[in-house]
C-alpha positions as CSV (number, residue, x, y, z in Angstrom):
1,X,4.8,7.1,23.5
2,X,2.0,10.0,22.1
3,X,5.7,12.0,21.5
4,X,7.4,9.2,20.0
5,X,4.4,9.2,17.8
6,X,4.5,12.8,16.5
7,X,5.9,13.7,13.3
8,X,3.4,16.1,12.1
9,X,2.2,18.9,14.3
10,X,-2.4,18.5,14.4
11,X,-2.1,21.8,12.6
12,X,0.1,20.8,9.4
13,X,-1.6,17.5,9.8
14,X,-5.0,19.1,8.9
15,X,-3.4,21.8,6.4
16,X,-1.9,18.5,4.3
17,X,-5.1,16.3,4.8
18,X,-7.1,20.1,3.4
19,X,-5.1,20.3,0.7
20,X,-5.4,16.7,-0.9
21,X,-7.1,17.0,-4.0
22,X,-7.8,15.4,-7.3
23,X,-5.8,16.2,-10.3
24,X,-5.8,15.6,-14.4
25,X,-3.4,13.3,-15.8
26,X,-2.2,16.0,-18.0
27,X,-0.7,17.7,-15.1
28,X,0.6,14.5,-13.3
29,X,4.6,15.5,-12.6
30,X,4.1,19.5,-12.3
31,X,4.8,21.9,-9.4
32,X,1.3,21.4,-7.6
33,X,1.3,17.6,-8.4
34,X,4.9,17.2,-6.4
35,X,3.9,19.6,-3.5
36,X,0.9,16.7,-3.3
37,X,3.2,13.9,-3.3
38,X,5.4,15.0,-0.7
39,X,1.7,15.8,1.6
40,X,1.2,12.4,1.0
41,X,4.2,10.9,1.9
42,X,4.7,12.7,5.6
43,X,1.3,11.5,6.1
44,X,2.2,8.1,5.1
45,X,5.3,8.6,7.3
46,X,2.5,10.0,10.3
47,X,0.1,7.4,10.1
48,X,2.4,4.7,10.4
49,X,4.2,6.0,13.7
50,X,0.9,6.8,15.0
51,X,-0.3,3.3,13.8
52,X,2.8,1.8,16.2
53,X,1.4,3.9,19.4
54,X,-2.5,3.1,18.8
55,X,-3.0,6.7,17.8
56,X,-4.1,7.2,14.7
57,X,-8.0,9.0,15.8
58,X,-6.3,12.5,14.7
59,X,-5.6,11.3,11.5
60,X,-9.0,9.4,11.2
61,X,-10.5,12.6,11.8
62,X,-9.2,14.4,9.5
63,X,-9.4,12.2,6.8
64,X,-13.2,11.4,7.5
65,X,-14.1,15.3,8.0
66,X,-12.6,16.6,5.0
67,X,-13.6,13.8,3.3
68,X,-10.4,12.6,1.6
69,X,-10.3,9.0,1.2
70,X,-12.5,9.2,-2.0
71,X,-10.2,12.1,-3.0
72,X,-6.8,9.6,-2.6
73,X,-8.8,6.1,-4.2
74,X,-9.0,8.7,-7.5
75,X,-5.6,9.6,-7.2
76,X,-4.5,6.3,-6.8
77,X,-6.2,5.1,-9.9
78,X,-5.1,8.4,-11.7
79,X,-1.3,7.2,-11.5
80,X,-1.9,3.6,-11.9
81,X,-3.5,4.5,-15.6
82,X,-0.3,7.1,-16.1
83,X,1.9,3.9,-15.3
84,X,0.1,1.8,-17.8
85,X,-0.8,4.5,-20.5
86,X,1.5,6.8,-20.1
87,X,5.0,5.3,-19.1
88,X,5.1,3.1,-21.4
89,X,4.9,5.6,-24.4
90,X,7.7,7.8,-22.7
91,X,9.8,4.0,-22.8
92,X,9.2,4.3,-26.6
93,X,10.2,7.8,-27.0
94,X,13.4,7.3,-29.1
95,X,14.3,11.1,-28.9
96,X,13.8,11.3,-25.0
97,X,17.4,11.1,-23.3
98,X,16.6,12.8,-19.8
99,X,19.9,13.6,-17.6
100,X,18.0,12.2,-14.8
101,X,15.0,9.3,-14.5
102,X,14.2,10.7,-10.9
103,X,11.0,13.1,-11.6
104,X,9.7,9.7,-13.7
105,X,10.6,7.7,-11.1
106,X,8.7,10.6,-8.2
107,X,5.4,9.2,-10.2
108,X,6.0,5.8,-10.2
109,X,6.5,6.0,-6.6
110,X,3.4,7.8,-5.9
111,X,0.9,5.0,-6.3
112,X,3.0,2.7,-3.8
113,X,2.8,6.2,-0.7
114,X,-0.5,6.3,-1.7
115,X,-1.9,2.1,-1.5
116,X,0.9,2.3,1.7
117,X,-1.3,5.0,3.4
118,X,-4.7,3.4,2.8
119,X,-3.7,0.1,3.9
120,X,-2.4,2.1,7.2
121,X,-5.9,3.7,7.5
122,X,-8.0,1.4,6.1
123,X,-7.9,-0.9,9.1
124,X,-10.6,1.3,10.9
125,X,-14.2,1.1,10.0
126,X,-14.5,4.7,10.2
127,X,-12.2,5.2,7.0
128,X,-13.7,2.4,5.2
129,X,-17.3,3.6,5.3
130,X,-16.0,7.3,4.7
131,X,-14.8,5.6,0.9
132,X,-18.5,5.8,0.1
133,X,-18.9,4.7,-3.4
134,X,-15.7,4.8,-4.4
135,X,-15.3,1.6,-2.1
136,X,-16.4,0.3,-5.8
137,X,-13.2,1.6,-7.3
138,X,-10.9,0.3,-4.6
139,X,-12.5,-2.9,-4.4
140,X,-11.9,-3.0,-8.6
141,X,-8.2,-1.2,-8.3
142,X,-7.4,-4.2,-5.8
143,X,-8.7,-7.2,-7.9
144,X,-6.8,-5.9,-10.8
145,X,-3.6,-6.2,-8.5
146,X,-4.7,-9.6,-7.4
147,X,-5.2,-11.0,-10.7
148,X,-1.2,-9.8,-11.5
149,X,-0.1,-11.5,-8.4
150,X,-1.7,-14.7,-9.6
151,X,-0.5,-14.4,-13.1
152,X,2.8,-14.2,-11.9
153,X,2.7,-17.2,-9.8
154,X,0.7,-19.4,-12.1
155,X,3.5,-18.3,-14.4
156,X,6.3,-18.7,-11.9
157,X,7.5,-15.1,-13.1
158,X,8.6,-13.1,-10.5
159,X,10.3,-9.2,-10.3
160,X,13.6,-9.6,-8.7
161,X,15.1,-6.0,-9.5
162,X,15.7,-5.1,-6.6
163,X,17.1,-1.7,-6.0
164,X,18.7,0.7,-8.3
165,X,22.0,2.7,-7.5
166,X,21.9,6.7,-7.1
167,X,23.6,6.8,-10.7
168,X,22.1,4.8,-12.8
169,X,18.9,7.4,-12.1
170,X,21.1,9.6,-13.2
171,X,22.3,8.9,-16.4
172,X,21.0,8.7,-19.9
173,X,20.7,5.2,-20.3
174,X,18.5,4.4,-17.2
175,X,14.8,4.2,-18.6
176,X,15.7,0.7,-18.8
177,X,16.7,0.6,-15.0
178,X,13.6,2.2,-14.5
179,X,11.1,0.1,-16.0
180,X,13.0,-2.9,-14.4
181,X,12.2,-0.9,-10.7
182,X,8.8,-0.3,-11.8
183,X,8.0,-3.9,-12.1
184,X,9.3,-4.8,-8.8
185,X,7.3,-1.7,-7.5
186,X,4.6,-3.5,-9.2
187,X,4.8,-6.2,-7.2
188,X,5.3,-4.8,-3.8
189,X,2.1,-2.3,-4.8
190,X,0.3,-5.6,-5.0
191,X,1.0,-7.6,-1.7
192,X,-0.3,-4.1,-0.4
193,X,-3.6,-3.5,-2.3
194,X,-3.9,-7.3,-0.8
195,X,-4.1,-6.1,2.5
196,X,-6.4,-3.4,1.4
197,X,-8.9,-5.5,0.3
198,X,-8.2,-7.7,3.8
199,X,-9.3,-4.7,5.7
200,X,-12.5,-3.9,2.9
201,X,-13.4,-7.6,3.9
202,X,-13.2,-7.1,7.7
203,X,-16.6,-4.6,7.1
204,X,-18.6,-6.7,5.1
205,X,-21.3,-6.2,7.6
206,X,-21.3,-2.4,6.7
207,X,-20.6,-2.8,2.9
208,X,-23.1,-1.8,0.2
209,X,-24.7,-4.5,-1.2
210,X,-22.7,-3.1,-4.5
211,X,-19.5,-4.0,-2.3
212,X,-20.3,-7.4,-1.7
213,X,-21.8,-7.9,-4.9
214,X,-18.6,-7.2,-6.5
215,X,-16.2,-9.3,-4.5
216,X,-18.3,-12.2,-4.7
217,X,-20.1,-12.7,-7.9
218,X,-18.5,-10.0,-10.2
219,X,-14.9,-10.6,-9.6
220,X,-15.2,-13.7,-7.3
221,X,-13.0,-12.9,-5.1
222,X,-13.0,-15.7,-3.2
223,X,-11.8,-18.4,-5.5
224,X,-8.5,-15.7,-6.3
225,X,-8.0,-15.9,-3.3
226,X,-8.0,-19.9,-3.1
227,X,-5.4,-19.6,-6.4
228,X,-2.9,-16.9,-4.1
229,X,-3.1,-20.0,-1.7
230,X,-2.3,-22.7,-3.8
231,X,0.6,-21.1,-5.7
232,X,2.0,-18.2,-3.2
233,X,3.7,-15.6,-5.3
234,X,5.4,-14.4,-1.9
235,X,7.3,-17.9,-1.3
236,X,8.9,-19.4,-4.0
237,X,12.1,-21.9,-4.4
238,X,15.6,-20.7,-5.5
239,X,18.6,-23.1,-5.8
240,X,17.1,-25.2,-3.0
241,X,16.2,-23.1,-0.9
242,X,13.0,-21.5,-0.1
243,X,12.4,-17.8,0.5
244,X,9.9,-15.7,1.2
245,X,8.7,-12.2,0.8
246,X,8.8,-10.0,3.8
247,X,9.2,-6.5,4.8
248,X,10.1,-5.6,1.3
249,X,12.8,-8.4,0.3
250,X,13.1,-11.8,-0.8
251,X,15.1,-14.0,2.4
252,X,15.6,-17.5,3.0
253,X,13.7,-19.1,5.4
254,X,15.1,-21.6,7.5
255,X,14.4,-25.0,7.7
256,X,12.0,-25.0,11.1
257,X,10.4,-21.8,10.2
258,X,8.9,-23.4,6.3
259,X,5.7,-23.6,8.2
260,X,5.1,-20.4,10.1
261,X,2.4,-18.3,8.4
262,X,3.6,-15.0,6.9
263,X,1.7,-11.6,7.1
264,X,0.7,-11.9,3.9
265,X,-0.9,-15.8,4.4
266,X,-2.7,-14.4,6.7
267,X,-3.8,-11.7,5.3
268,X,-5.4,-14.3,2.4
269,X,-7.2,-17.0,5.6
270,X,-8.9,-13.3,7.4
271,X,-10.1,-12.3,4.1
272,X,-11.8,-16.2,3.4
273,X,-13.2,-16.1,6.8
274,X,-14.7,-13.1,6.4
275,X,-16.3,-13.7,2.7
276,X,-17.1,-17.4,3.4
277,X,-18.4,-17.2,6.8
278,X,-20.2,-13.7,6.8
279,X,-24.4,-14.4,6.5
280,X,-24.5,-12.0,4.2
281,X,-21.4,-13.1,2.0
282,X,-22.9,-16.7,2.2
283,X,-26.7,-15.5,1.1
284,X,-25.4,-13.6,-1.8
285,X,-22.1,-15.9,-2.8
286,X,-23.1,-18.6,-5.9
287,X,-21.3,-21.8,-4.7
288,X,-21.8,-23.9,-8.0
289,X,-20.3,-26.9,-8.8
290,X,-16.9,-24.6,-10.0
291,X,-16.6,-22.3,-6.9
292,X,-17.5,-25.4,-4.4
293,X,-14.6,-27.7,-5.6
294,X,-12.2,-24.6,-5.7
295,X,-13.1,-23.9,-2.0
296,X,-12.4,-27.5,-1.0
297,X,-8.9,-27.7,-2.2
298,X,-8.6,-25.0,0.8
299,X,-8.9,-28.6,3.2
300,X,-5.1,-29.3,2.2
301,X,-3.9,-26.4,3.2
302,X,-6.1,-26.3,7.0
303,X,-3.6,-28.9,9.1
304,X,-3.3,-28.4,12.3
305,X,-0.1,-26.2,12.5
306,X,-1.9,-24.2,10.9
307,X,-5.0,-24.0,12.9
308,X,-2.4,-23.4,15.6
309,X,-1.2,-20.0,14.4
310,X,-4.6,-19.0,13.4
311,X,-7.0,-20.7,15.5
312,X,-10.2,-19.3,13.9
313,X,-9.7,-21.4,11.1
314,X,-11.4,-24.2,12.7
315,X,-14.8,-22.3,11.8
316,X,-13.8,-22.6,8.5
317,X,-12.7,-26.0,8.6
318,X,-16.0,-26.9,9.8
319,X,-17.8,-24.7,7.4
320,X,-15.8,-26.6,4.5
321,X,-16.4,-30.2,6.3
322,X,-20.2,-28.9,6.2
323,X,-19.7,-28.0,2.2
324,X,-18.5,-31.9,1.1
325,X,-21.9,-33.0,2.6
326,X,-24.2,-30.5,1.2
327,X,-25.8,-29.4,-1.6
328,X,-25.8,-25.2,-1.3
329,X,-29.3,-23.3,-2.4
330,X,-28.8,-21.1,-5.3
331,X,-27.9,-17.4,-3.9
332,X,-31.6,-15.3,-3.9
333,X,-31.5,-12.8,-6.4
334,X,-31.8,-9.3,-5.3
335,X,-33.9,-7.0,-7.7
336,X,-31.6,-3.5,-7.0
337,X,-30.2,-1.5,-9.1
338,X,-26.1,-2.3,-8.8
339,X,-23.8,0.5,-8.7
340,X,-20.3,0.1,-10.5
341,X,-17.4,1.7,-10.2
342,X,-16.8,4.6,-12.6
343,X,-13.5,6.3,-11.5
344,X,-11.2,5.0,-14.2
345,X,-13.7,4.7,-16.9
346,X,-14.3,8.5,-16.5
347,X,-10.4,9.2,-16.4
348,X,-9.9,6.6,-19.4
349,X,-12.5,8.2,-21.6
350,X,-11.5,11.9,-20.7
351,X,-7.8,11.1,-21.9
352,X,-8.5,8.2,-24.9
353,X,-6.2,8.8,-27.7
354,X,-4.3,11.2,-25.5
355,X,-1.1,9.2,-24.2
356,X,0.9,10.2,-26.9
357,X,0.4,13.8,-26.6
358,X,0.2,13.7,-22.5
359,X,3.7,12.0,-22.6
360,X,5.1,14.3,-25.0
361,X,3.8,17.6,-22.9
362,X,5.1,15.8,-20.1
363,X,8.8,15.0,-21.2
364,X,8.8,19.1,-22.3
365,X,7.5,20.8,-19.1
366,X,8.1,17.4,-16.0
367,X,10.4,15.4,-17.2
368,X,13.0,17.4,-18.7
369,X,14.5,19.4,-15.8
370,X,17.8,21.5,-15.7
371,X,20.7,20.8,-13.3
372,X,19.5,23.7,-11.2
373,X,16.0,22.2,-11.1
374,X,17.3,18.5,-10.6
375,X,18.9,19.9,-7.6
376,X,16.2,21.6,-5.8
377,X,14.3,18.9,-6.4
378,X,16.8,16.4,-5.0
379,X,17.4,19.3,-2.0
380,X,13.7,19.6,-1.7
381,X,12.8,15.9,-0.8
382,X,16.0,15.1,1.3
383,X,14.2,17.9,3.6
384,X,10.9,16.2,3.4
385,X,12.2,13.4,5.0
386,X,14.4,15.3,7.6
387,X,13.2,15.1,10.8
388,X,15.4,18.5,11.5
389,X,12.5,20.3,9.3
390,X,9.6,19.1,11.4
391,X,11.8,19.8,14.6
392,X,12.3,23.1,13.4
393,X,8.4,23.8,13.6
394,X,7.7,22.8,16.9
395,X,7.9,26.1,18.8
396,X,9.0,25.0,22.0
397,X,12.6,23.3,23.2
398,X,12.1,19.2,23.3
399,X,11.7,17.5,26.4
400,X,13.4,14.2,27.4
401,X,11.5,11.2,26.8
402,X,11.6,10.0,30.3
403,X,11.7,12.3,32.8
404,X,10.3,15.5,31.0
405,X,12.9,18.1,31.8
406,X,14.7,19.6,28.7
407,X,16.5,17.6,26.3
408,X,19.4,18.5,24.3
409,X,20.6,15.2,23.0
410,X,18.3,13.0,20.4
411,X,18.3,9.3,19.7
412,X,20.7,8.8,16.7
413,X,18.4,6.0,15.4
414,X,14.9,7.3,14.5
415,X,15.5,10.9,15.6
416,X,12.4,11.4,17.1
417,X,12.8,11.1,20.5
418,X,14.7,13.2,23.1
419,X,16.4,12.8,26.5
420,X,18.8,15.1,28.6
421,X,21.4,12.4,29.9
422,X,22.5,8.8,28.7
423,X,21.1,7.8,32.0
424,X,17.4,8.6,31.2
425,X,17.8,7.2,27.6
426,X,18.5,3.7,28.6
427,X,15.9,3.5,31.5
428,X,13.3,4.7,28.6
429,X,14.4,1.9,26.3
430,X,12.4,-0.9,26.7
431,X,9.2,1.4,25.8
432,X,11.2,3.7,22.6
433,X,12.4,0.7,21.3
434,X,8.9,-0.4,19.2
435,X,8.9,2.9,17.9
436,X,12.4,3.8,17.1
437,X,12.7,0.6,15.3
438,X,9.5,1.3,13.4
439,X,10.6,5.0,12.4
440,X,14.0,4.3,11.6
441,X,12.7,1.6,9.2
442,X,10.2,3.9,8.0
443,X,13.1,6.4,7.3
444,X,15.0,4.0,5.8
445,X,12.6,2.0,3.7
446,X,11.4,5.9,1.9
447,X,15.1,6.9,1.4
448,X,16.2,3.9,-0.3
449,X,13.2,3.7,-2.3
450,X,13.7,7.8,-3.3
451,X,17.3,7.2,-3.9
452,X,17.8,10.6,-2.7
453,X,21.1,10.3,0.1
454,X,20.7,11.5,3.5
């Protein structure tokens, strides 16, 4: 399995992890800003096949050393204020015609490698404490993507683009096409930063009071998370059937599975537990006469099927049976002085009156590339996701999976793994099979959303 797992060699794990760094907007789309997006995505590609074998400690390491996770919350925030700022004025550019949408579309994709690798990460303490203050900023960054979610479901609005075609990035015509994509992106962005916060909420113990302070009085997280609940923008009914959100794509569900809990409903009932249940969270949280009837209308949803599937819940089906009865003490006031986020204020006050002028410079020097440069570039991240390039660094022959003598044939499916007779290959299948099926998704999921062909 630790061979399955390896993508990146510990060395060019550490040289990409060294190199992450924090950028202007001004020079969002250039030469350096691409060799950083292309770090971030074999990382993102790394820590989720080391996720699947319970290896992710070098990755950790790195990451906590160097100090890198504050360094990826500001880039994450960097390109979600290009997206909003930014894009938009390059939408309304009248004179801008570009042969090919796919450097735009490079940027637009960066915030969803980058909310992808944190979620990966996130899920260990040690990465959530190395955030520091910035835990402010994702905490923020995250509530803003919740409060979309909501909006869309309260709205019953929902992106349904689903993919674009190789050509229609291609041609003249496709900023349209693109801005379609970059709402569905939108979307998908936002069940992630869900599970972010999930994870933020699983440390509560170790949070600043800031943290804490934040998700339950400031933003009030809890009762969002109550309205995610009651309308569920990841299920919704079409022609009479219901689907659901999963792994990327709207499916139908059938009939005897309406009930099971999703991924993502569960991602919502860990993150209640874990605000409403926490001593801490329940000291500081104000349950007035508003927050205490929104939290009840979580009873309805608490049957026992349920409970079944997530069978912690009956904590928190006592705690709200011990809510109807009682009348909560006013949270005590602590006299500290509250920290706030400052990340995008600094970024949105360095660039104010700016957009027009960033997106102009922008469409001259990124946006605007020749044939010649179209192609490297296409050439360029076809490799970055070719397995034969990280092969190629290894410096000795691969060994077969099972047996460990030297392997000259490869699984077709994910690549990654190596065995020197059929024979060997389906003995070792029962253990390669979680991890070819997670890489070759991986593979899959990036080149589809890339559009670049294999």
């Amino acid at each position: 399995m630790a061979e399955a797992a390896a993508l990146l060699l510990p060395g060019e794990a550490e040289a990409l992890v060294q190199a992450l760094r924090s950028g202007s907007l001004l020079n969002t789309g250039d030469h350096g800003w691409l060799q950083q997006h292309e770090a971030i995505e074999k990382l993102n590609m790394q820590a989720i096949l080391s996720a699947s074998a319970s290896q992710e400690q070098l990755l950790i390491e790195l990451l906590v050393n160097y100090a890198k996770i504050p360094t990826l919350i500001e880039e994450l925030i960097s390109v979600e204020i290009w997206k909003h700022k930014v894009f938009p004025v390059l939408c309304q550019l009248k004179d801008f015609k570009p042969k090919s949408t796919f450097p735009i579309y490079l940027v637009l994709h960066h915030e969803a490698s980058i909310v992808n690798l944190l979620e990966t990460m996130f899920f260990h303490k040690e990465i959530c404490e190395s955030a520091e203050d910035t835990i402010l900023d994702l905490i923020d960054y995250s509530y803003r993507k919740l409060t979309l979610l909501a909006a869309w479901s309260t709205n019953g609005e929902f992106p349904t683009h689903e993919k674009l075609l190789p050509e229609d990035l291609t041609n003249a015509s496709s900023m349209q096409e693109l801005q379609k994509q970059a709402e569905m992106m939108e979307f998908k962005i936002s069940l992630r930063a869900l599970s972010v916060l999930r994870f933020i909420t699983d440390q509560v113990d170790s949070l600043p009071l800031s943290a804490l302070t934040r998700m339950l009085n400031t933003h009030n997280v809890p009762c969002l998370l109550v309205e995610l609940l009651e309308h569920c923008p990841w299920s919704r009914r079409e022609a009479g059937k219901l689907k659901k959100f999963e792994n990327g794509v709207w499916h139908v569900v059938p009939p005897e599975d309406h009930v099971r809990m999703t991924k993502l409903d569960g991602q919502v009932w860990i993150a209640l537990y874990n605000l409403l249940l926490s001593p801490e969270c329940q000291r500081k949280y104000n349950l007035d006469g508003f927050n205490k009837s929104q939290l009840l209308k979580l009873r309805a949803f608490l049957t026992d099927v349920l409970i079944d599937q997530l069978p912690n819940l009956v904590e928190m089906q006592r705690f709200l049976s011990h809510l109807v009865v009682t009348e909560p003490v006013p949270p005590k006031k602590d006299l500290i002085l509250e920290q706030v986020p400052v990340i995008r204020d600094r970024i949105v006050r360095e660039n104010s009156g700016k957009w027009q002028a960033i997106a102009k410079h922008q469409v001259k020097h990124m946006f605007s590339p020749s044939e010649d440069e179209l192609k490297h570039l296409a050439c360029r991240w076809a490799q970055t996701y070719n397995l034969d390039v990280m092969e190629a660094l290894v410096p000795e022959k691969p060994k077969c999976g099972l047996c460990g003598s030297e392997a000259t044939k490869r699984c077709s499916r994910c690549q990654n793994e190596w065995y020197c007779k059929r024979e060997c290959q389906v003995q070792h299948w029962q253990k390669h099979k979680k991890a070819c099926n997670l890489m070759a998704d991986a593979l899959k999921k990036i080149k589809e959303d890339l559009k670049v062909q294999p």
